[in-house]
LOLODREN-213641 format. One line per field, with one value per residue (C-alpha): residue number from 1; x, y, z. Coordinates in steps of 0.02 Angstrom, whole numbers, plus 50000, padded with zeros to 5 digits. Each point is the difference from the previous one (the first is absolute). Example, Ala and Ser with C-alpha at 12.3 -4.5 7.8 and 13.67 -1.06 7.14 Angstrom:
<pts>
pos = 1,2
xx = 50615,50069
yy = 49775,50172
zz = 50390,49967
</pts>
This chain:
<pts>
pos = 1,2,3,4,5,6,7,8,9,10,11,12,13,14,15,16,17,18,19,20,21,22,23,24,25,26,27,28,29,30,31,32,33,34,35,36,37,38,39,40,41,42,43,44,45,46,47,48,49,50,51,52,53,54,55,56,57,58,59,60,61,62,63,64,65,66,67,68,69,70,71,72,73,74,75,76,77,78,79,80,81,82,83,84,85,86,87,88,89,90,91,92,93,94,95,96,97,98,99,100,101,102,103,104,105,106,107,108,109,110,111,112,113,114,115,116,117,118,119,120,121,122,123,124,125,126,127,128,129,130,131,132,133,134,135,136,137,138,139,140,141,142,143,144,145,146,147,148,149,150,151,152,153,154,155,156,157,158,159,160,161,162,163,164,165,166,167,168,169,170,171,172,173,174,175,176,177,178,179,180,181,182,183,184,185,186,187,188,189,190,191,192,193,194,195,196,197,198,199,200,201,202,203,204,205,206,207,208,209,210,211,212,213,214,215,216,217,218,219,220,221,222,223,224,225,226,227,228,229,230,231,232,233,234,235,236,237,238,239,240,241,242,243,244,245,246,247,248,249,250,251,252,253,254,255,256,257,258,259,260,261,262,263,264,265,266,267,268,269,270,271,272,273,274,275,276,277,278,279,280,281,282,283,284,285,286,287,288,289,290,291,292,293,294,295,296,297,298,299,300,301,302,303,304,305,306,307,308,309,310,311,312,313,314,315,316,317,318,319,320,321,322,323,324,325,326,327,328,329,330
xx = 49508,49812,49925,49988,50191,50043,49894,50048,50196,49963,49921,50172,50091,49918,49987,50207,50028,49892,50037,50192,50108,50117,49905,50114,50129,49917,50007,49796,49961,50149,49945,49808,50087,50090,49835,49891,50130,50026,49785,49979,49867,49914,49856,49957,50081,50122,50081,50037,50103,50188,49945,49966,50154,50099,49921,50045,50158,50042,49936,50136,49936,50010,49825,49918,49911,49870,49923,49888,49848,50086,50118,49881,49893,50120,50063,49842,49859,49836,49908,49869,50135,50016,50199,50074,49975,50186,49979,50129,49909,50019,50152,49973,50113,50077,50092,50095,50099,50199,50085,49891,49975,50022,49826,50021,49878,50015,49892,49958,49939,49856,49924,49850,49944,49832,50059,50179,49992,49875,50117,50166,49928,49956,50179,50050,49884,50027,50195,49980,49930,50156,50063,50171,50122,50041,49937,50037,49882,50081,49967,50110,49858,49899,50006,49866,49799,49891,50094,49882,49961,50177,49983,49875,50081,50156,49899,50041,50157,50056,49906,49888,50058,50077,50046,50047,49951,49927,50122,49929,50072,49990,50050,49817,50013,49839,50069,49972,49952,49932,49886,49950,50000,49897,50115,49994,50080,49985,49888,49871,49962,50024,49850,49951,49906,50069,49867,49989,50118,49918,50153,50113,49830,50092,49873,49988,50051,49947,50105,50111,50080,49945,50047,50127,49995,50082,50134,50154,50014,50186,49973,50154,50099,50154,49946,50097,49953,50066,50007,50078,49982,49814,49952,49932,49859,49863,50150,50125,49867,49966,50180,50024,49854,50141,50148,50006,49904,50100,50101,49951,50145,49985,50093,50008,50049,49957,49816,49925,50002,49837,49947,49862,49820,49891,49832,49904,49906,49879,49973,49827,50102,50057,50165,50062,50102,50118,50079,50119,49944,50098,50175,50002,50064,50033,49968,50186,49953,50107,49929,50010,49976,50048,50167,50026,49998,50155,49967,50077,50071,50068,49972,49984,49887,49931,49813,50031,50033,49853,49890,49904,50095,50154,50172,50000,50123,49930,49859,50161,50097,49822,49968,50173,49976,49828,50056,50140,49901,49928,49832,50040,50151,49876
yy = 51241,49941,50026,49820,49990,50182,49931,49823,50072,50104,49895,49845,50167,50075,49815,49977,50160,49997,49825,49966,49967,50099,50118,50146,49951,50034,50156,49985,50162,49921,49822,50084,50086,49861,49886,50137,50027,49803,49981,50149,49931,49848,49981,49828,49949,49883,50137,50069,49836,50049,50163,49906,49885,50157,50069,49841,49999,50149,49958,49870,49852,49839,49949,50130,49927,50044,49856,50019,49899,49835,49986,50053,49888,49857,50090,50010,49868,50028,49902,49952,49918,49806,49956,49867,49819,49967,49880,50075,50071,50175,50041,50008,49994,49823,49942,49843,49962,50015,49853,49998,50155,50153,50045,50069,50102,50035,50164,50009,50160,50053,49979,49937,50089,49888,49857,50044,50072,49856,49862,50078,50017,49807,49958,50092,49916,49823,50025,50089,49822,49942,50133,50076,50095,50097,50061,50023,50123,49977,50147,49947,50000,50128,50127,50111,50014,50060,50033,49944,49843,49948,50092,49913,49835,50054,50096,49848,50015,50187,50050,50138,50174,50106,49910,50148,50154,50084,50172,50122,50146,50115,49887,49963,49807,49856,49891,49796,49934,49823,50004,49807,49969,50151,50088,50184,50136,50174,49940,49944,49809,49890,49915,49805,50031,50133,50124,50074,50149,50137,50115,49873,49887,49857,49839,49958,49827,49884,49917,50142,49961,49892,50098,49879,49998,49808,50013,49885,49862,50051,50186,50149,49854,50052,50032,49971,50094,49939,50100,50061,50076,49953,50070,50136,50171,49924,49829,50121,50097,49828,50004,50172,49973,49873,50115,50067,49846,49916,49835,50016,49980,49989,49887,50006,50108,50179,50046,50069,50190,50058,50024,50143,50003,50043,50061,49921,50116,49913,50138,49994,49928,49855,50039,50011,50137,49910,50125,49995,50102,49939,49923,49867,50030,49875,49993,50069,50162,49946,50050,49887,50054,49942,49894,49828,49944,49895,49844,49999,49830,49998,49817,49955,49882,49962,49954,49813,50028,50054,49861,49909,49879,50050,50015,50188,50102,50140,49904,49889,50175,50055,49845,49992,50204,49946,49837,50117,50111,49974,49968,49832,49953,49980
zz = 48595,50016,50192,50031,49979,50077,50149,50017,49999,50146,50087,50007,50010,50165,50085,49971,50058,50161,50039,49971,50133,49878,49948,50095,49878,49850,49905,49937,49909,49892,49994,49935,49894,49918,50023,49898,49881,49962,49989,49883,49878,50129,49967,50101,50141,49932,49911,50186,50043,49939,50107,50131,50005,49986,50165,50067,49967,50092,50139,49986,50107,49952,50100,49923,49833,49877,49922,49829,49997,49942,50134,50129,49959,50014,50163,50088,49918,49999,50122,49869,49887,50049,50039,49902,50041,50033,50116,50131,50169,50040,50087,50195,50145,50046,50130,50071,50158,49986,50126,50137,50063,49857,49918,49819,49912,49813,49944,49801,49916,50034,49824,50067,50162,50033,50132,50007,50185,50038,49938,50069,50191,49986,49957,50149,50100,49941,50023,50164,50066,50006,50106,49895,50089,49856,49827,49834,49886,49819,49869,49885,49881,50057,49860,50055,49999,50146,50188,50132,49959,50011,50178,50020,50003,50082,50154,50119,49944,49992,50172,50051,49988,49880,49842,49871,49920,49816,50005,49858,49914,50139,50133,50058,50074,49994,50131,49966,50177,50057,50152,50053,49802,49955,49855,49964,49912,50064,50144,49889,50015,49844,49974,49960,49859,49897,49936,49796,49987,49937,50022,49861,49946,50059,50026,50184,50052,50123,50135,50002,50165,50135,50174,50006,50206,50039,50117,49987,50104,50036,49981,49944,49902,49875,49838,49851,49831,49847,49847,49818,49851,49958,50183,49946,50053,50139,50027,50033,50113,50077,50037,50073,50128,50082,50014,50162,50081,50119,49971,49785,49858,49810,49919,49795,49873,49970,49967,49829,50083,49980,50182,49980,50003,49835,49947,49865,49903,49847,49861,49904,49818,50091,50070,50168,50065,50167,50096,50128,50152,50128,50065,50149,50155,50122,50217,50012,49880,49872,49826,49849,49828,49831,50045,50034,50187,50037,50124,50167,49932,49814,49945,49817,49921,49855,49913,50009,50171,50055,49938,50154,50077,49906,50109,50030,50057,50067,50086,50078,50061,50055,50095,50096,50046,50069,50092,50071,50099,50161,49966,49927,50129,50143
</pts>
């Protein structure tokens, strides 16, 4: 095996092993041993990828992914490469009134962080003039992307306090918290703009968050959160930092079950090394790993139902919870 290879090896093999969230169950002198033995002869580091995927493998997480340059590439763009004309606006959060008085909030991936907090906090704001009683914060589609700006959005909505947790291997916790729409993890404030990473050499991003600090005019409402199978990593952590909170339900199907945090680690070829470091937790201490999260409220639905403006049923069962509760019999 050349150095270049022997090194580059180590290296994906050290940053699994001191980063998993499962790395206690991994026997690694055997998984390097395997690794070496399957790389015999590299000499670039492409010839170190079926090593690689067999490291990954044992760690035997399905959030955990090494990507070769190709697919990273398409997985994270670079920001010098001009997206494709299609004509269809980045997603951003939406949001219409339900009846008179339920305020509904769609959240999208987060594919494309810039303006996504921005946008989202004005559709609170615009539907918050007409003073609901209750809300409705629909993840249905939310397969993912970057946590805090969905936080973001929802601050008005979740309340100040504790909102979750990052638990790692060894049980060490980074609490999520929301002070008068001031995010952190850990006790460390997430700032608006978000600054280059030198740690993963992630680019930094503007409009990160906005401090999202409005206050409701009808403050503590219900909250309904809707969700299924495409609800999925930072939507499903979007969900969790409800449970607990006072007068909130989901209604939906099952999520995707990935509900951990991971670690994006670019390699020098190209590819990107994502690890999963952490499981969620949510205010109650319940831990949630790599297993679907059932709703509170099984209701089924389908694609076509889900299309704005289309008769939905778990928006409907949603809406009748809501309208049930005391907040909106006053």
């Amino acid at each position: 095996m050349s150095a270049a290879a022997e090194l580059y090896l180590t290296r994906v093999l050290d940053l699994l092993q001191d980063n998993s969230m499962d790395t206690k169950k991994v026997d690694w002198p055997e998984v390097r041993r395997r690794a070496f033995a399957e790389a015999a002869g590299a000499k670039t580091t492409a010839d170190t990828y079926d090593a690689i995927d067999l490291a990954v493998a044992a760690v035997d997480n399905p959030h955990t992914v090494f990507l070769r340059p190709a697919q990273a590439a398409e997985f994270n763009p670079s920001p010098e490469a001009e997206a494709p004309d299609t004509g269809v606006p980045p997603p951003v959060p939406r949001g219409r009134l339900v009846g008179q008085e339920v305020g509904y909030v769609s959240l999208p991936t987060t594919d494309r962080i810039p303006g996504y907090a921005k946008a989202g906090a004005q559709v609170v704001r615009t539907l918050d003039a007409s003073r609901p009683c209750g809300w409705i914060v629909d993840l249905r589609a939310d397969s993912g992307g970057a946590i805090w700006p969905k936080l973001d959005v929802l601050a008005p909505l979740v309340g100040d306090g504790r909102l979750g947790a990052f638990v790692d291997a060894d049980g060490n916790q980074a609490a999520w918290a929301l002070d008068k729409g001031r995010l952190s993890v850990g006790g460390k404030v997430i700032p608006k703009d978000l600054p280059p990473s030198i740690e993963t050499g992630q680019d930094g991003v503007e409009d990160y968050v906005t401090h999202n600090a409005y206050v409701l005019k009808r403050p503590r409402p219900p909250v309904a959160v809707l969700t299924g199978p495409r609800t999925a990593s930072a939507g499903e952590a979007a969900l969790i930092a409800f449970r607990g909170r006072p007068e909130s339900r989901s209604f939906g199907l099952p999520t995707a079950g990935l509900a951990t945090g991971n670690a994006a680690y670019p390699l020098h070829d190209g590819a990107l090394l994502l690890i999963t470091s952490a499981a969620d937790m949510d205010r109650t201490g319940r831990r949630y790993v790599n297993a679907p999260i059932a709703p509170d409220v099984r209701v089924a639905f389908t694609d076509r139902d889900m299309r704005w403006g289309a008769d939905d049923p778990v928006i409907d069962e949603a809406r009748e919870w809501l309208e049930s509760r005391p907040a909106c019999r006053q």
